[in-house]
N, C-alpha and C positions, 0 to 999 in steps of 0.2 A: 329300481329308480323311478319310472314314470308314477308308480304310488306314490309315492312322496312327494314328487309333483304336484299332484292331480290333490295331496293332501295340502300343500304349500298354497297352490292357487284358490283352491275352498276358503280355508283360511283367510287371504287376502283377501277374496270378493265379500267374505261375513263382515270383514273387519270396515269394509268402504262402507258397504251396506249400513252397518252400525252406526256410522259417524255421519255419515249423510243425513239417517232419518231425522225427522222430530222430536225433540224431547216432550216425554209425557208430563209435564208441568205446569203450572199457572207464570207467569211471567213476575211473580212476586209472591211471598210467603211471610205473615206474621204467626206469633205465638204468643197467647195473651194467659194471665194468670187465672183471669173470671170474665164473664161476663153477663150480657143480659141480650136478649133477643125478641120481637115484637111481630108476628105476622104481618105480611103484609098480602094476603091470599096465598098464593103458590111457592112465596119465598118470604124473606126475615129481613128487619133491620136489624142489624147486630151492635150492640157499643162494648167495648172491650177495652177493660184494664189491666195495667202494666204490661202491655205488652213491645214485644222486640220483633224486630225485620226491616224488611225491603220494599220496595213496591205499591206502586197505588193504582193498576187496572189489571185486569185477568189475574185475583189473589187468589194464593188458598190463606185462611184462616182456620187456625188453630186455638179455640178455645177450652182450657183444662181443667178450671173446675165451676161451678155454678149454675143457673137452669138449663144455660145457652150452653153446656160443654159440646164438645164435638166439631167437627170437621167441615170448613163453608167452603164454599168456590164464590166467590164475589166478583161481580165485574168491575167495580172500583170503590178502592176505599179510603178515606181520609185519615192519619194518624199524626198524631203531634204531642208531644209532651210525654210520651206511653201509653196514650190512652186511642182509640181504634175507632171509628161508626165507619158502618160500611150500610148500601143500600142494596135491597135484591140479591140478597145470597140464600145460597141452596145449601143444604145437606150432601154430605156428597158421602 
């Protein structure tokens, strides 16, 4: 019996533990069909069309096909209509 215990309260303490922490995610996430991308030294302007989501500070962006394809972390980005420009975003 105190196995089971000691299995029961493991369990419980992972499961607070789990729900407490942080999510590993940007606070908002688009997916755009293409786009295009600009250096701006260390990171990109990115503009992005047709794209769907949520969010306009802490993104991740998602671009699928075109020069810009791949994966941003943007600290804020503008969308409207389906179309995306976001400033200073990284590769991630």
């Amino acid at each position: 019996m105190p196995l089971k215990r000691l299995a029961a309260a493991t369990g419980a303490a992972l499961l607070v533990v789990a729900l407490t922490a942080a999510p590993a995610r940007a606070d908002g996430s688009h997916e755009c069909f293409s786009g295009t991308r600009t250096s701006n030294g260390d990171s990109f302007k990115l503009s992005g069309w047709v794209c769907g989501g949520s969010g306009f500070y802490q993104v991740t962006v998602v671009i699928r096909f075109g020069e810009a394809k791949g994966t941003y972390s943007c600290p804020s980005v503008f969308s409207w209509n389906g179309d995306l420009s976001g400033d200073n975003c990284r590769l991630t």
